[in-house]
Structures are given as C-alpha cells and as structure tokens.
SEKOL-733204 format. One record per residue (C-alpha): residue in three letters; x, y, z. Coordinates in steps of 0.1 Angstrom, whole numbers. Each point is the difference from the previous one (the first is absolute). Example, Ala and Ser with C-alpha at 12.3 -4.5 7.8 and 13.67 -1.06 7.14 Angstrom:
BEGIN
ala 123 -45 78
ser 14 34 -7
//
This chain:
BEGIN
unk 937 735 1485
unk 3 34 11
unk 6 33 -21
unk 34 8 -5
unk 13 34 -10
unk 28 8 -22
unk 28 -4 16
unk 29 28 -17
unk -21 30 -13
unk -38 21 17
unk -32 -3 -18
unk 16 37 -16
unk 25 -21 -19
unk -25 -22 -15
unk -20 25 -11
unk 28 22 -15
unk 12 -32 -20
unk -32 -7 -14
unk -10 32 -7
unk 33 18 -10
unk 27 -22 -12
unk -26 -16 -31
unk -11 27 -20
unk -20 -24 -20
unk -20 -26 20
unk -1 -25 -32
unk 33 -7 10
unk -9 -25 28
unk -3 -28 -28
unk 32 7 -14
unk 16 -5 43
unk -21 -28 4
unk 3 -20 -31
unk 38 11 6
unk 2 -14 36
unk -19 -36 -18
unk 30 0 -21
unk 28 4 26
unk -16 -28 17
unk -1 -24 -30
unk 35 11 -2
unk 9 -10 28
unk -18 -32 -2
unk 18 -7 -34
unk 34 6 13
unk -4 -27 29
unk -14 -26 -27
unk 33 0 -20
unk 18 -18 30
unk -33 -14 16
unk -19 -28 -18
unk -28 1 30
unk -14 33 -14
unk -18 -24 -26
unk -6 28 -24
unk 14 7 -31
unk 7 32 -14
unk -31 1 -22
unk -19 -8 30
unk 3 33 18
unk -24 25 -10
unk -17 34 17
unk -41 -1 -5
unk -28 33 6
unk -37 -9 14
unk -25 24 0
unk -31 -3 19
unk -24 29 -9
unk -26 -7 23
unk 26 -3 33
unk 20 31 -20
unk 31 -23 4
unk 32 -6 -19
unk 21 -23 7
unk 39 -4 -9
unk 12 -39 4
unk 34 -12 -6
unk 13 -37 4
unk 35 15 11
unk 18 -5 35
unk -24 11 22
unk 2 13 33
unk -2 -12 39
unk -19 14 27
unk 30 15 16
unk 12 15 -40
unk -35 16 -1
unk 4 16 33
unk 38 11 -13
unk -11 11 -36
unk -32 12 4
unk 0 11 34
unk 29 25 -2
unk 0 28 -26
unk 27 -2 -23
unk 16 -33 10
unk 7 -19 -35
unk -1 -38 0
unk 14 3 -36
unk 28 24 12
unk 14 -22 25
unk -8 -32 -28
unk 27 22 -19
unk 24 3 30
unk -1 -31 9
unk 6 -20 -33
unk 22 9 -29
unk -13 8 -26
unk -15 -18 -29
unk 3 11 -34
unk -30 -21 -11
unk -17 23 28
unk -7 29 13
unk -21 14 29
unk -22 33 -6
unk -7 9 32
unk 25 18 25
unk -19 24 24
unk -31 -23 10
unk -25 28 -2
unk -19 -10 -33
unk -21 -21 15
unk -16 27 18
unk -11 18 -30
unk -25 -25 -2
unk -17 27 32
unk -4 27 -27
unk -31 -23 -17
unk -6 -24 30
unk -20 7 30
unk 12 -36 15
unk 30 -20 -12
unk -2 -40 7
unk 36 -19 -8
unk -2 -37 2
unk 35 -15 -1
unk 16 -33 3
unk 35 -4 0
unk 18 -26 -15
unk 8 -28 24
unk -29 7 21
unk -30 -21 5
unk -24 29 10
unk -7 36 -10
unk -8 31 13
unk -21 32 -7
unk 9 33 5
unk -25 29 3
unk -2 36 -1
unk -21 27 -3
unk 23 26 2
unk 18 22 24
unk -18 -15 27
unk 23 -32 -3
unk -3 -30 -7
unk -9 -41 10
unk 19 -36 -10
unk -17 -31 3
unk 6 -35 -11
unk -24 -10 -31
unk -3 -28 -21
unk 17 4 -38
unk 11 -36 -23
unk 28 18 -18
unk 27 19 9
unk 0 34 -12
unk -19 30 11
unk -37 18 -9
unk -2 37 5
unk -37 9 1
unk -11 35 -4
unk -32 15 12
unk -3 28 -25
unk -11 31 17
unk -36 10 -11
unk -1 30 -24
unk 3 36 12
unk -8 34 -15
unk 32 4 -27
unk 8 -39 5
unk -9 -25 -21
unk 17 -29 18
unk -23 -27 -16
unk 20 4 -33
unk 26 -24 22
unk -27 -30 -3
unk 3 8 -37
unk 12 -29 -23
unk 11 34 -25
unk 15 16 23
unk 18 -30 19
unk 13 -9 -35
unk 9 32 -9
unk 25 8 34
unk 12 -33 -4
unk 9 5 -39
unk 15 36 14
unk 21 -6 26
unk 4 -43 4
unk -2 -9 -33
unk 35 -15 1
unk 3 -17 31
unk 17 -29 -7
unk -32 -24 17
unk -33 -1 -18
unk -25 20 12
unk -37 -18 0
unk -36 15 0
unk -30 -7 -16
unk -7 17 -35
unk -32 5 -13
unk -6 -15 -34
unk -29 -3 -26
unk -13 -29 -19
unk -27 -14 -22
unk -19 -28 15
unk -40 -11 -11
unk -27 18 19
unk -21 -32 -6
unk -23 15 -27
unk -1 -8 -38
unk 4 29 -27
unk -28 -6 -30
unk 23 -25 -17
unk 0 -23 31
unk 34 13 13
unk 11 1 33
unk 0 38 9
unk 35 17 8
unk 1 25 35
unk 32 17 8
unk 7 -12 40
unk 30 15 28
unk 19 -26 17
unk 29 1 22
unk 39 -16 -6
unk 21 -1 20
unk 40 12 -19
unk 26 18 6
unk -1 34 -8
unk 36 12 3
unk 26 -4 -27
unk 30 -14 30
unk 30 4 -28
unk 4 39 -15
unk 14 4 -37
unk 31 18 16
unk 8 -29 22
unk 2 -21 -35
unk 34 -3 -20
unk -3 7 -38
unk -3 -37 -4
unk -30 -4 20
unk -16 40 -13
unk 3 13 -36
unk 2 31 -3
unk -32 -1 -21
unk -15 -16 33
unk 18 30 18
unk -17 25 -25
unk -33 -16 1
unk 6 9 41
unk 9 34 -4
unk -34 6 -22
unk -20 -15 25
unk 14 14 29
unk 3 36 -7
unk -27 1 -26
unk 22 10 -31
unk -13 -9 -37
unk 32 3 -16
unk 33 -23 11
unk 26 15 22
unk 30 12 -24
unk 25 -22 23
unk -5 -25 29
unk 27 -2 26
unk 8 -28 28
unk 17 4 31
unk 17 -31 17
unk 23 16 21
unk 17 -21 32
unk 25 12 25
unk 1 25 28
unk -39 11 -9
unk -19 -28 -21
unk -31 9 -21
unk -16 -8 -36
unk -19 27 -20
unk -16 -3 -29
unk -3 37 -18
unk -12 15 -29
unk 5 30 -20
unk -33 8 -18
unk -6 12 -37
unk -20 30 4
unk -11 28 29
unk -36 -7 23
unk -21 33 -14
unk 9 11 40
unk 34 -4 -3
unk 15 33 7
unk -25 10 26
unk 0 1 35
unk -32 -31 -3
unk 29 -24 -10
unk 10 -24 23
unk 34 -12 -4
unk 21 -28 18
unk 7 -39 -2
unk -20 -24 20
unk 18 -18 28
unk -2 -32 13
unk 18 -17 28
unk -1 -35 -6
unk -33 -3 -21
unk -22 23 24
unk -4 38 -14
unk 14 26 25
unk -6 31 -25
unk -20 5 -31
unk 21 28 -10
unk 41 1 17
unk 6 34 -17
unk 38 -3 18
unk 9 -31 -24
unk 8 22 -31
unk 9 36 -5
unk -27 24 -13
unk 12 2 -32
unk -3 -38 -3
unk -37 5 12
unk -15 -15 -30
unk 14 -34 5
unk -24 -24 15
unk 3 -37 19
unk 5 -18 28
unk 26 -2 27
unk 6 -34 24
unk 19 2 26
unk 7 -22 35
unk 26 22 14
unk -18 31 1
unk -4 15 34
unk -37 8 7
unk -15 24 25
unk -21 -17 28
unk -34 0 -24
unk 13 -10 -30
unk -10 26 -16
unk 24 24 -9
unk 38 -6 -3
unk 30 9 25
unk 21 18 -25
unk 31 -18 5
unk 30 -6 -14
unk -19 -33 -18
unk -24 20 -20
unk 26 27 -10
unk 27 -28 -15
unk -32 -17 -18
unk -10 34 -14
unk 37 10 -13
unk 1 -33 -15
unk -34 5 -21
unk 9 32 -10
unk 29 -18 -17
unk -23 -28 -15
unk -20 26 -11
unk 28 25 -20
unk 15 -34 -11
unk -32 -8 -16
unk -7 31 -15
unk 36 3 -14
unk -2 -34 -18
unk -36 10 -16
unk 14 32 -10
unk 30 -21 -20
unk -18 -29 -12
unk -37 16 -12
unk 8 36 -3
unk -35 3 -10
unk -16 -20 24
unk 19 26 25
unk -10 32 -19
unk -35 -14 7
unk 6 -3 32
unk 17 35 0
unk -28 16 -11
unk -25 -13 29
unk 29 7 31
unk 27 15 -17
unk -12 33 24
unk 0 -17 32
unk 38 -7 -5
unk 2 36 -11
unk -14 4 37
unk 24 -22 14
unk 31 21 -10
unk -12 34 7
unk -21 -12 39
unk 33 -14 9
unk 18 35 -5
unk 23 -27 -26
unk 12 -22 23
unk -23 -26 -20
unk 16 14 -33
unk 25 -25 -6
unk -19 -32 3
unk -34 17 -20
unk 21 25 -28
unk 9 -35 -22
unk -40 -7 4
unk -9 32 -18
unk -11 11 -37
unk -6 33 -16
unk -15 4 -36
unk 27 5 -26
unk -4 22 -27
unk 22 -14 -21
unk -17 -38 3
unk -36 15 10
unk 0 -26 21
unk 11 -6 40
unk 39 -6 10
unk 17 -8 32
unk 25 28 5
unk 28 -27 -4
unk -16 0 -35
unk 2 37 -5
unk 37 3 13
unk 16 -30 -20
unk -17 14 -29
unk 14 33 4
unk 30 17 -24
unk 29 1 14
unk 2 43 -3
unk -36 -1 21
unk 4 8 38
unk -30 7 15
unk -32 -24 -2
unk -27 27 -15
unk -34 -2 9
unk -34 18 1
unk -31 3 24
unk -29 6 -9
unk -39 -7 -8
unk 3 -22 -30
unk 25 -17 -24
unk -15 27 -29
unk 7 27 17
unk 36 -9 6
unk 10 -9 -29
unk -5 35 -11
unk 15 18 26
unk 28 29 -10
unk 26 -8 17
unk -1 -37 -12
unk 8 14 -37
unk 40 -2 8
unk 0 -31 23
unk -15 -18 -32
unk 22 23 -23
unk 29 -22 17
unk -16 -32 -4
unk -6 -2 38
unk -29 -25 14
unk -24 20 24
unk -17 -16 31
unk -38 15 -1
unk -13 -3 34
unk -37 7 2
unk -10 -17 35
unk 0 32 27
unk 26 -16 27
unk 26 -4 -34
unk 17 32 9
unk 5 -6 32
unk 11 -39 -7
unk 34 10 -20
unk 5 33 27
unk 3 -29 23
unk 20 -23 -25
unk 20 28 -9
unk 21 -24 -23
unk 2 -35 -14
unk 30 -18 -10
unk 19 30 5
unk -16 22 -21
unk -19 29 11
unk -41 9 -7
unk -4 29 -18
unk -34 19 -10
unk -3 14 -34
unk -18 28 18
unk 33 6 21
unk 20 30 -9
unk 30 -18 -8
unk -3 -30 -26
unk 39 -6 1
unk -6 1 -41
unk 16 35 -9
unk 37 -6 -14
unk 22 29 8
unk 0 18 -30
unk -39 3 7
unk 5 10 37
unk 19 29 -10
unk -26 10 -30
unk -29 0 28
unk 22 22 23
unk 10 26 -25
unk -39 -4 -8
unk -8 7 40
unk 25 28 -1
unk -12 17 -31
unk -38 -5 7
unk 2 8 38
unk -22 31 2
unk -29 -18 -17
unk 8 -29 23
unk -6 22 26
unk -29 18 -12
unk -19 -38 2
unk 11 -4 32
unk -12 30 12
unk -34 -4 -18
unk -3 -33 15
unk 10 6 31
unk -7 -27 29
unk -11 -26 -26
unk 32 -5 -12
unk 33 -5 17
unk 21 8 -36
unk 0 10 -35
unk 33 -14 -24
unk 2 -10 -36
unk 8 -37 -5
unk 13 -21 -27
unk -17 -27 7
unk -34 12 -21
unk -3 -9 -33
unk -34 6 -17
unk -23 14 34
unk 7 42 6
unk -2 -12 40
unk 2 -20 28
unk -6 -2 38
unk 27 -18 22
unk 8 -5 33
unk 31 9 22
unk 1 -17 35
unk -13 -35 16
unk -38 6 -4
unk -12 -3 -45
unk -34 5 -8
unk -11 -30 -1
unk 6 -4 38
unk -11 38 9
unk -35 -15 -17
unk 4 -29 23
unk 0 22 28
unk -29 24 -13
unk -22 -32 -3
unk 7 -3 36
unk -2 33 12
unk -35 5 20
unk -1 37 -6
unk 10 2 -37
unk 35 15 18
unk 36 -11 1
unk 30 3 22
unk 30 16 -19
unk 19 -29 6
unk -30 -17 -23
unk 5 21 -27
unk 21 -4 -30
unk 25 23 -14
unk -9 8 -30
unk 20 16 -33
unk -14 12 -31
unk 27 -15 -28
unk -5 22 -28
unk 13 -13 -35
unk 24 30 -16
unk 0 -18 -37
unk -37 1 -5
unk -23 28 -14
unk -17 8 30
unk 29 8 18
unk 7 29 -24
unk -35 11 -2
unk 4 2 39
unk 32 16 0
unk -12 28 -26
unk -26 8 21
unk 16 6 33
unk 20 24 -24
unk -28 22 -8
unk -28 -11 16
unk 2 -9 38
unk -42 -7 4
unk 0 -26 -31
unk 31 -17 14
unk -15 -4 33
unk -29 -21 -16
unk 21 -20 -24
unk 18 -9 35
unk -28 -8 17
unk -16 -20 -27
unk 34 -20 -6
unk 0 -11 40
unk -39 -8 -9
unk 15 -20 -28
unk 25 -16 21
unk -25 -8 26
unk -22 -19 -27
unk 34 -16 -15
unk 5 -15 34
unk -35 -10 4
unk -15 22 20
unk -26 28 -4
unk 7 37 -5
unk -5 18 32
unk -24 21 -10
unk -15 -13 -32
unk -21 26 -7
unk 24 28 -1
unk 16 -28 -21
unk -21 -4 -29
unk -10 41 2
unk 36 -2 -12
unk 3 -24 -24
unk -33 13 -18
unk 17 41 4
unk 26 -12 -16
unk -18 -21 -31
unk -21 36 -5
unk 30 19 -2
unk 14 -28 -28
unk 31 -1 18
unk 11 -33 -9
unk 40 8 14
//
C-alpha cells in the first residue's frame, strides 16, 4: 500500500509537537498506557449491554514487552480495537480523538471515564521511537490491520493477521545519541518506575515481567553431602501498578493508619502527619483529595530549594507533580494528592488550563484546610502549638504577602508567647483573658523572650497586671501593623510612646514635669540632634533612668528589618524610625543630669550621650560608637562619680 501523508497538519507540525509540546519525553508511556486504557474503556462500557464481548471485567488488562536485542517495546491492550478506516481517521490526522468523539457520542458512565481528549499522545511515542508499528483489531472484525510510521514522512496501513482484538504499539527505540540515553526506555527499572509515576492508578492492571531472585541447587554437594544453594534471576510476569489509589477509598475501605502509612511512604516523612484530610466533594466540579498537614518543617523549608504544591491527578493518571495553584502559599506546607475528571487540560496534558474548575477546587481546600487547622487548634492545643512552632511563620507570611486581605481567615490560626503563661496563645486567648480596664493588646519585638521580659517600658504594662505578646520572629512587627486589631481591640507596642496606661492625675504630673524641665529637654535634643526625633519625661518609668521609643509607623524593630535588607548599610527616611529619648524625672540620674546642665554644660553633654547609649543597649542594640562609649563609662568610674 502506498505511503500516505498526514492529512491536517506539514511535517513542521509534527516536529513542533514532538519536540515542543512534551517537555519531558518519558511522558510517552504515561499517553500510551493512557490511550490502552480509553480503549479498554470503551470495550468495558459496550460489554455491560453486550454478552458477545465474552470478557469479563477482570479479563481486560494492558501488558509491556521489551525486546532488547530488536530495541522494541511494545504496549498491548485487549480493548476495542480499531479498523483500517479508524486507523486511517485516528492515526492518520493529527489531533483527531477517537476517545473524544467516544465521549460525544455516548453519555456518560459514571463507572467510566475516558482520559484521552486531543488524540495527540500517541505521538509522543516519536520523541523515543525512530518507527512506530500499531497493530489493531476492532471489535466485530475478523481481520486486523497495521499501521506504520516513521515520522514526518507519513505513514502506511495494511491488513495483518492478530487472534485478539485489541491493539499492539511497538516502538523502535531510537539508538543512543550524545546527551541521550534512550536505552533506559528498554529498562525493566525504569519502565516500572514511569509506570509507578504517572499510571500507577489506572483502573486496569498494568503487566510486565519482574525480575526476581531465588535459591535453587547448582548440582554440587557442600562437605556434609548437601545439595549446594546458588542465588538464580528469573522472570514473572505481574502487575506492577496498584489500579485503586488510597484517596479513591472511603474510610471504610482505608484507615487512616493505612492513610498515614501512605503519607510516610510517599513523601518520605519519619514522623505521622499531625492531621489527615479527605475530600469527597460532588456537584458542579467533582474531585477526592486526600491531604495532610505534616508535624514538622523539611530542613529546606523556608528556602527558595523547596518545592511546594499538591500532586494532581485526573482520573488516576498524574498530570503534575507539584499544582502550586491548588492551595495558597501560606498553606504551602500541606502535602497530598488531588483527583480530578473534570479538570480541563491543555492539549499535552501537561500543565492545567487555569479555569474556573481548578479555582472553585482551590477555594474549597483552602477551607478544608483552615477547618482542619481550627479543630486541631481546639481539640489538641498542644498538638497545634507543635505544629505552630514548625509553620506558625508561613502563616505569618500569609497575612502580611497578602497586604491583609488573607488576615481574617489566618489571624484565628496565630499564636504569640505570653508572658504571663510562658507559653503560646491564640490572640482569642490573650483578648478573652484580658481585664476589663485593658484596651490595647501590648506586645514586644524583639531577639529573644529574655530580653523582653526585661524591657523598660514593660515595667508599668506588668505594674497593671497586663499580659504582653513577645514577638521574636522578624516579620512579627509587620504581622499586627497589618492586623492592626483583633476582636476590636487595638495592638499596641510597649515601645510606643503612648501606653494608654497614665490616669489623668499622672498626665498632668508629666506635663508640669515637661513644662518645668523644658530647657534641659531641649539641651538633649540639641545634643542629640538627628538621632532623635524628641526628648520628654514620662511616667511610665519605674526603676530604669531611660528609655528609647518610637513616634510614627516605622519601631525599631522594623527599621532593623529594613537595615538587614539594606545593600549598602543605608536607609530611606521613610525606613527610619522616629525615635524619643523618655527620660525618667523620679530617678537619681535625672537629677544628677539636671545639676549638671546647671553648672556644667560639657559633663551634661556626656551624661546625655551615655543615657541615649544606655537606651540604645535597653532596646537591644549597640551603642553607636562603642568606643567613645566605654572611654566614658571608665572617665566617669576614675572620677568616682557614682551620681
């Protein structure tokens, strides 16, 4: 029969397909093994109302042959099969889909569904093949036929003999090139590994032959007169695909121990998953997930290495290893599996169309997901500080990447170390705990829990009996900025300016204070300079001479951000925090100070400066100059001036 060229696209076409639209060329199993399956399918579906199939359902099966010496491998499948003229329709004209119009053309089955919709998988098969043979017989017929191609040159049908109906796909497997190792595709290993990858759940079984060892005699006799052991290779022939995933499985058929024991497997985790999570969901979009929400953090999990995103299947057959678009990034740490047959797939089945499907499935696992976390949080609140500790952060993320429009589903999901427990509260928590004269929610950033808890400005927050928040994670300043408030009260810093704390009696003490003390107040400020924006007296001080605040949006803590950030050790003004120098008029110091600007304008100049030095180290930072710092502090121990 003469050569026949294909009929709706140039030899261009072909080689753009193969060459562009597969960015891996292992995938050709995964189209092929597909295709097998459509055709069972199909096969399946006529056999429900046709007794003259004469198979039963345990019958149909999908099989590999390698021939290592020809460099074949061949695909077999005892499904529907096709005729000469189907061949010539399928094969013959790119992108024509026998299972697409199998769709159109009958309703469709619940019990089934066909994989296949663009009809260009099959030529995949041209990225590892220099020659493809098909052997097909439909069912009905009495002969069969072979189609043959070697490419963009086009191809040949002729009738054949085959017993069965079905079809064989044999693959000449290209010879190895420089960069190309396409012998690994006559690989038992690597057969068996792209089928347990991507066709592991294909509803048929999958058979190849395995390699196995055993012990058989060598006919010699050890020194007792034993037969002699030797370790031999056979061959069997099983099947190597597992046909029914866990996720598919009710509770009743999969425990969630079973589900566990799947989860450690599968993404190599020595520790169970703090909560499992299935997905039956029906209606307008229907898909099953099976999720987890793991214990503790990979060692790589807050780097750029980590890979995040839920494997998605459509039907059984893996479309993506990694669906970042199923879950938000601040649910990034969940892992499982996503099954889907209403998922609309680009024409290589590689990547997804975002469409509406995937975005209704992804709001509604970002549900599952809160919903989960919520209930752990309620009913093991240690399990979930556990949990808090490992990804507590990447929900901190969440709220501040999404400029807060993430803050009302992820705020609930939170916890800050108390320092009235010592240990970590949800901020629902902190405020139903809270005296009825508090308003604010106090809190502190900073390095460690020791260092906060003996910060100056905490002294009359505690004095009140007031819990404080101390937030020690570098994004914590900017999570309540964004938060702003919860249950309608307010964040405050204890390193703000204004605590809310001072009764009015106190208010007007501290101004007459201001008033009477303004020249010295004055003299600081001038002294200082740029570094600091004011100098007042406060009565919020109780045993510390000083303290460094901040007026304005930007605190220290997030104008140390930002100098961690900067790439030439400078900041923008708008980066910069506005500090003040609180200076406490009821301790010594303050008079010691306020004697010397009276008669000695040089010595007050360095008690000023030391006392912002002081304030710097009180905040947790280091003096600005620390060696003018400590001539100071050792002038002043030779003089014996001891204030």
């Amino acid at each position: 029969m003469a050569k026949k060229q294909f009929k709706s696209e140039s030899k261009r076409l072909l080689e753009l397909m193969i060459n562009s639209i597969y960015t891996h060329k292992e995938i050709f199993l995964r189209e092929l093994i597909s295709n097998a399956s459509d055709a069972i399918d199909k096969l399946c579906y006529i056999s429900l109302t046709d007794d003259k199939v004469g198979l039963d359902r345990d019958d149909f099966r999908i099989d590999l042959f390698v021939d290592k010496e020809k460099r074949t491998l061949t695909i077999s499948d005892n499904g529907i099969g096709m005729t000469a003229e189907e061949l010539d329709k399928n094969l013959g004209v790119i992108a024509k889909s026998g299972s697409r119009q199998f769709k159109q053309e009958m309703e469709k089955s619940e019990e089934f569904d066909i994989i296949g919709q663009f009809g260009v998988g099959f030529y995949s098969a041209f990225m590892v093949a220099s020659k493809v043979e098909v052997i097909s017989r439909a069912y009905g017929a009495t002969e069969a036929n072979m189609w043959s191609s070697e490419g963009v040159d086009g191809y040949t049908i002729t009738p054949c003999e085959k017993e069965t109906v079905g079809t064989e796909i044999t693959l000449y497997i290209k010879p190895d090139e420089d960069g190309e190792d396409y012998s690994t595709f006559l690989s038992e290993h690597t057969l068996r590994r792209l089928i347990k990858k991507y066709s592991d759940y294909i509803r048929w079984p999958i058979y190849m032959d395995v390699t196995k060892s055993r012990q058989v005699e060598s006919g010699e006799k050890d020194e007792d007169g034993n037969p002699k052991l030797v370790w031999e290779d056979y061959t069997e022939r099983e099947a190597v695909n597992s046909r029914i995933p866990i996720w598919q499985r009710t509770r009743s058929e999969a425990s969630d121990e079973e589900c566990v024991a799947f989860y450690k497997e599968k993404f190599h985790d020595m520790e169970d998953p703090v909560s499992v999570i299935r997905v039956f969901a029906e209606g307008a979009v229907s898909y099953k997930a099976l999720l987890f929400i793991p214990k503790t953090a990979p060692y790589d999990f807050y780097t750029r290495d980590y890979k995040a995103g839920l494997e998605l299947y459509s039907s059984g057959v893996l479309i993506m290893e990694r669906c970042e678009d199923l879950l938000p990034e601040h649910y990034r740490f969940v892992k499982g599996v996503v099954d889907s047959q209403d998922l609309s797939l680009n024409i290589s089945r590689e990547m997804l169309q975002h469409d509406r499907q995937l975005k209704v499935i992804a709001q509604n696992l970002e549900k599952k997901v809160r919903s989960e976390l919520k209930k752990l949080q309620e009913n093991d609140p240690e399990k979930y500080r556990d949990f808090f500790k490992s990804f507590g952060l990447q929900l901190k993320y969440g709220i501040v990447t999404s400029y807060g429009m993430g803050r009302d589903g992820l705020a609930d999901l939170l916890m800050f170390y108390s320092s009235k427990t010592e240990k970590l509260i949800t901020l629902h928590d902190y405020v139903a705990a809270m005296p009825e004269s508090q308003k604010y929610i106090y809190y502190a950033c900073g390095e460690n829990i020791e260092h906060l808890s003996r910060l100056p400005q905490a002294e009359a927050v505690r004095e009140k009996g007031y819990d404080i928040l101390f937030l020690t994670d570098e994004i914590d300043e900017f999570v309540v900025k964004t938060l702003i408030s919860h249950e309608e009260k307010e964040f405050r810093s204890v390193t703000s300016d204004d605590l809310g704390l001072v009764s009015e009696e106190e208010k007007k003490a501290a101004e007459e204070a201001q008033e009477k003390n303004q020249g010295l107040l004055d003299f600081v400020k001038e002294t200082l300079g740029d570094k600091i924006a004011a100098a007042k007296v406060t009565p919020t001080l109780r045993s510390h001479p000083v303290c460094l605040t901040t007026q304005g949006p930007v605190s220290l803590e997030m104008e140390r951000y930002y100098q961690s950030r900067s790439t030439n050790g400078e900041l923008l003004p708008m980066f910069k925090a506005q500090r003040v120098l609180e200076l406490n008029p009821e301790h010594s110091v303050f008079e010691v100070l306020k004697n010397a600007y009276k008669t000695d304008k040089a010595t007050a100049e360095n008690y000023v400066k030391m006392l912002y030095d002081l304030s710097l180290l009180l905040a947790g930072m280091a003096p600005e100059d620390p060696v003018a710092f400590t001539e100071q502090v050792s002038s002043l121990i030779a003089q014996g001036k001891h204030g």
